[in-house]
Residue frames relative to the residue before (quaternion, step in Angstrom):
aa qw qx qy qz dx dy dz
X 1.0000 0.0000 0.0000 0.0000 0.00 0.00 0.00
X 0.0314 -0.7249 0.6831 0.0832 3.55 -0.65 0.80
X 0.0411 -0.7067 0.7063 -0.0090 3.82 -1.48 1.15
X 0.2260 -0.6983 0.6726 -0.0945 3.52 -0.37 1.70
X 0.2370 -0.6209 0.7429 -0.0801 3.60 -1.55 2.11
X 0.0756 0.7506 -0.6554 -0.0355 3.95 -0.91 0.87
X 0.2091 -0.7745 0.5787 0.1468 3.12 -0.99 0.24
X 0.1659 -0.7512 0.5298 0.3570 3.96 -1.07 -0.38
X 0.2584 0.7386 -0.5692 0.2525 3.36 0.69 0.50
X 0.7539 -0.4822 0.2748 0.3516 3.84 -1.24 0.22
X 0.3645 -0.8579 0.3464 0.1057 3.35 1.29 -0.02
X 0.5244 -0.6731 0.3832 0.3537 3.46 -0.85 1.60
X 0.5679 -0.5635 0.5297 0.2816 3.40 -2.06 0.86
X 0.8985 -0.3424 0.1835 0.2042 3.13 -1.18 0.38
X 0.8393 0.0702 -0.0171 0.5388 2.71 0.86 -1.63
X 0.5802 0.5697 -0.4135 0.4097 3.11 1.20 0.88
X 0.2848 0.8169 -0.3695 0.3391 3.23 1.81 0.79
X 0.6375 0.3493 -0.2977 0.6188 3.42 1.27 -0.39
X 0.5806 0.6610 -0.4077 0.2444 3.45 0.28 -0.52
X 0.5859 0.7169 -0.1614 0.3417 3.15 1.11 -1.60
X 0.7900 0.3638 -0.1746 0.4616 3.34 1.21 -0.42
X 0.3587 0.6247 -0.3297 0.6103 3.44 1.98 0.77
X 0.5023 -0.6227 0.5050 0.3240 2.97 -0.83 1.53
X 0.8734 -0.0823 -0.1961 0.4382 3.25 -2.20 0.92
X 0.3326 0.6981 -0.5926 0.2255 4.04 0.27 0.73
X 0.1826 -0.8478 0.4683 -0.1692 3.51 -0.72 1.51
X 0.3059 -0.7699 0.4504 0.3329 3.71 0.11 0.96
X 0.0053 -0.7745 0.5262 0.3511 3.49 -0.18 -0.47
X 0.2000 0.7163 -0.6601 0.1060 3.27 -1.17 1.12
X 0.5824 -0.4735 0.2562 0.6091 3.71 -1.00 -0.19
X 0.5127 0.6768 -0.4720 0.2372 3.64 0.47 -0.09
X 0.7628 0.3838 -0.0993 0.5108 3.12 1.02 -1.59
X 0.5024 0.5551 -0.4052 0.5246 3.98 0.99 -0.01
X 0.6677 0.3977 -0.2067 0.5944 3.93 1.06 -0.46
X 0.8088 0.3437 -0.2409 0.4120 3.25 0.55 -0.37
X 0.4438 -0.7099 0.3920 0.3813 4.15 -0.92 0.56
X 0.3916 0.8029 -0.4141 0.1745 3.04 -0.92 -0.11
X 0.6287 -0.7313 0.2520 0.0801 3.33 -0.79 1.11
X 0.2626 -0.7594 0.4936 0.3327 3.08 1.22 -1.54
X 0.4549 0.8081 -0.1772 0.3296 3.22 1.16 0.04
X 0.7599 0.4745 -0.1324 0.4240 3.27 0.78 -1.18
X 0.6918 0.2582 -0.4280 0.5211 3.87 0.56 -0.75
X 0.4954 0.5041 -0.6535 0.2710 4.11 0.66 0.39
X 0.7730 0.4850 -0.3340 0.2359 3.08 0.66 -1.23
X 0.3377 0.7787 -0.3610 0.3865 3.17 1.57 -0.23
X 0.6817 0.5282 -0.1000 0.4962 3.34 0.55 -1.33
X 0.7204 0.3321 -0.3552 0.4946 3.44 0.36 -1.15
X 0.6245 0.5027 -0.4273 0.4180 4.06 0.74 -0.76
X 0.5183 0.5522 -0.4636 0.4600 3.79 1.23 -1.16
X 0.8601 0.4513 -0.1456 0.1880 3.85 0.19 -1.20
X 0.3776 0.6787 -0.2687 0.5698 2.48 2.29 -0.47
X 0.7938 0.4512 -0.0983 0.3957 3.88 0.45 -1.34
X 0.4023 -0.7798 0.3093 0.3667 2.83 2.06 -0.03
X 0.3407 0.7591 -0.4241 0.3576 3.59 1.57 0.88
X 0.1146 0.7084 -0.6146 -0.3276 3.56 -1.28 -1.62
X 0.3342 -0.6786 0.6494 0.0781 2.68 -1.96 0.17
X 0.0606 -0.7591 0.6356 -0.1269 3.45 -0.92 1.07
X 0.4417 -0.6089 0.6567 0.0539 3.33 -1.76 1.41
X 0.2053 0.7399 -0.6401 0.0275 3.67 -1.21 0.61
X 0.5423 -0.5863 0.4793 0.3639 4.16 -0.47 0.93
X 0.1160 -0.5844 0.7053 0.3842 4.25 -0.40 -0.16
X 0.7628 -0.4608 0.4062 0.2019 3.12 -2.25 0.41
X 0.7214 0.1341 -0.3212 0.5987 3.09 1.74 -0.05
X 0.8215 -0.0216 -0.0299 0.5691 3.88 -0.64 -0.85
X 0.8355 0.3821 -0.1562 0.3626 3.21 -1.39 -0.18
X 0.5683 -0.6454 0.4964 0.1189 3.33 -1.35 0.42
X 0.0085 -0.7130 0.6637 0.2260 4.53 -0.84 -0.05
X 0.0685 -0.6276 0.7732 0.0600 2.76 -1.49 0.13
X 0.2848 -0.7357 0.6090 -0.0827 3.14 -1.50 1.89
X 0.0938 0.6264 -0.7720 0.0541 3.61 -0.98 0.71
X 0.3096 -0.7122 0.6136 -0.1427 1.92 -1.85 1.82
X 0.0757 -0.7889 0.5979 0.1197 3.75 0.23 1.39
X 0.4981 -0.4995 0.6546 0.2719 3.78 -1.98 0.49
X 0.5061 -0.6414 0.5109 0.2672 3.22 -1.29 0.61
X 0.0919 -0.8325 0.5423 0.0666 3.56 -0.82 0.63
């Protein structure tokens, strides 16, 4: 089962597309300096995705904003 989240928000830079999924990793921009938050959450994401024997993957959309795709294993 794949279940794909998009947003339209300004979406992650480039080369912080891998990054995002490293425990307490934080874009910095004015967005995130105003806003709370931990860094935390798309790791742990991942570690449950890998745990279940899934994944999960970040891609920019062609216009604003950003998906994100989890992939679950059949059971």
């Amino acid at each position: 089962m794949t279940v794909t989240v998009a947003d339209t928000r300004p979406g992650i830079p480039r080369h912080a597309l891998k990054k995002i999924f490293d425990d307490f990793y934080r874009v910095e921009d004015a967005l995130t300096r105003t806003t709370g938050g931990t860094g935390i959450g798309l790791s742990l994401v991942k570690k449950f995705m890998q745990a279940m024997g899934g994944s999960v993957t970040a891609a920019n959309n062609t216009g604003p904003g950003c998906t994100i795709t989890l992939r679950l294993p059949k059971f």
